[in-house]
C-alpha positions in Angstrom: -31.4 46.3 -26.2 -32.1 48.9 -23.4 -29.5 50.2 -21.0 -30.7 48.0 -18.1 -29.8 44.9 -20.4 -26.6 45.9 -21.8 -25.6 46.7 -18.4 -26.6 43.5 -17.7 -24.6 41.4 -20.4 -21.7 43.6 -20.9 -19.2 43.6 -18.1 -15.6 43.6 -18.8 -14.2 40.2 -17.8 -10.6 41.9 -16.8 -13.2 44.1 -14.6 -14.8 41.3 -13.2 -11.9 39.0 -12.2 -9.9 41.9 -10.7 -12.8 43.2 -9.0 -12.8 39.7 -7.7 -9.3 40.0 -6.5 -9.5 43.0 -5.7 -12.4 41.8 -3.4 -10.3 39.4 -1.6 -7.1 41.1 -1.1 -9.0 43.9 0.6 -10.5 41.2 2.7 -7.3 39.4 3.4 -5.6 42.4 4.8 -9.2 43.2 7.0 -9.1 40.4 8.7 -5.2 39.8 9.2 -3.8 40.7 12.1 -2.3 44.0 10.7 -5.8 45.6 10.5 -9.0 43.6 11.9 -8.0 40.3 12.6 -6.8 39.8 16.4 -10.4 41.5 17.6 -12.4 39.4 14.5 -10.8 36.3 16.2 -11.4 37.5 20.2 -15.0 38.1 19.1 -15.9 35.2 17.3 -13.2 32.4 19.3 -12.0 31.4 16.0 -8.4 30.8 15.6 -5.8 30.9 12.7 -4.9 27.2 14.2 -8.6 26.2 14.7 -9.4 25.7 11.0 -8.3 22.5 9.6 -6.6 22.9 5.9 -9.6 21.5 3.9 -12.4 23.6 6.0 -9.9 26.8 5.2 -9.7 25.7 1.0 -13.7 25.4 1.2 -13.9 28.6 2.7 -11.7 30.4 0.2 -13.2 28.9 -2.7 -16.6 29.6 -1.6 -15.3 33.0 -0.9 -13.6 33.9 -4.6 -17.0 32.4 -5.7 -18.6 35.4 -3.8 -16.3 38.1 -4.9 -17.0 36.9 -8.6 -20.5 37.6 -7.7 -20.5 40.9 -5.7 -17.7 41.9 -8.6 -20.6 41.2 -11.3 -23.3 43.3 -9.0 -20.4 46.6 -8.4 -20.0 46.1 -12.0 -23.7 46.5 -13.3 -24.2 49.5 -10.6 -21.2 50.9 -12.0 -22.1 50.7 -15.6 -25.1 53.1 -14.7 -22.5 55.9 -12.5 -21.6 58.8 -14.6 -18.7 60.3 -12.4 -16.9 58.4 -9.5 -19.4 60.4 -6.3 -22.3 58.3 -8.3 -20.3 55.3 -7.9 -19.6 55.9 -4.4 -23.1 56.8 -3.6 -24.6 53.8 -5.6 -22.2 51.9 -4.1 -23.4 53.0 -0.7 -26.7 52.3 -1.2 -25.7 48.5 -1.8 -24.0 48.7 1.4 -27.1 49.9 3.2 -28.6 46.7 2.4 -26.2 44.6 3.3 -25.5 46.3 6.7 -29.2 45.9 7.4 -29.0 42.5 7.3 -26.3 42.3 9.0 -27.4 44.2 12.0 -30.2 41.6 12.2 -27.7 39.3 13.0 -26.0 41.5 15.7 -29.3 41.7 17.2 -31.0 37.9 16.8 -27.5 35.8 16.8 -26.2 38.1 19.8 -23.0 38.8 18.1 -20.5 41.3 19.6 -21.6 45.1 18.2 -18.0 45.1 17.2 -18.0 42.2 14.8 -21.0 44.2 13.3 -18.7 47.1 12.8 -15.8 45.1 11.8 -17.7 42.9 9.0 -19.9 46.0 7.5 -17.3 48.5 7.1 -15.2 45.5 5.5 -18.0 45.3 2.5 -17.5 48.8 2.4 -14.4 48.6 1.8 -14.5 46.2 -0.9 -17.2 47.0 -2.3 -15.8 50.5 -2.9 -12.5 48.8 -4.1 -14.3 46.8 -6.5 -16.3 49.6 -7.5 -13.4 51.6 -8.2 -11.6 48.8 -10.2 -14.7 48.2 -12.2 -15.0 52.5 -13.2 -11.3 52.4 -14.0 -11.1 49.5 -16.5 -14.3 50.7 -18.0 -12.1 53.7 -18.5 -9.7 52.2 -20.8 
């Protein structure tokens, strides 16, 4: 089996699940109204109140299904970093990606240049959490 494929079928379980959390906890404070949330909400016209119960259990669950999956990517790109700046700059290079795609959104949906800023440096964040979670229980 080549590197690429172990990588591929051997991540830690306890790293994928608390990448996972880790994932959403870092989101949950972003977007609360300690950190990003009260401009998030201005910017978008969304409202803590707005979302009905079930549309807010949807969204969660669709979200911990994401995490699991952005945990199993961090985790593979983590596999292949040999000391934490390799990480970081793998992780970085993810993030590229995703910011690009995200700024065609800024540009064609017309959303607020701040939401762009708000919602890229939030998958930075996590991603670098994640990242970091993943490099430490590999450690052990």
């Amino acid at each position: 089996m080549d590197a690429y494929t172990h990588a591929l079928t051997n991540i830690s379980a306890l790293g994928l699940i608390l990448g996972a959390v880790t994932i959403m906890v870092v989101s949950s404070l972003w977007y609360s109204p300690l950190l990003f949330g009260k401009s998030w909400a201005r910017h978008t016209g969304i409202r803590p109140h707005d979302i009905r119960p079930a549309e807010a259990r949807r969204g969660y669950a669709f979200a911990a299904f994401s995490a699991l999956l952005v945990s199993y990517l961090v985790g593979i790109v983590g596999a292949h970093a040999t000391s934490i700046p390799a990480l970081i700059a793998s992780v970085a290079f993810i993030w590229l990606f995703i910011m690009l795609e995200q700024f065609n959104s800024f540009i064609w949906e017309r959303a607020a240049f701040a939401l762009f800023i708000i919602h890229t440096m939030r998958n930075l964040a996590t991603l670098i959490a994640a990242a970091l979670v993943h490099h430490f229980i590999g450690a052990l």
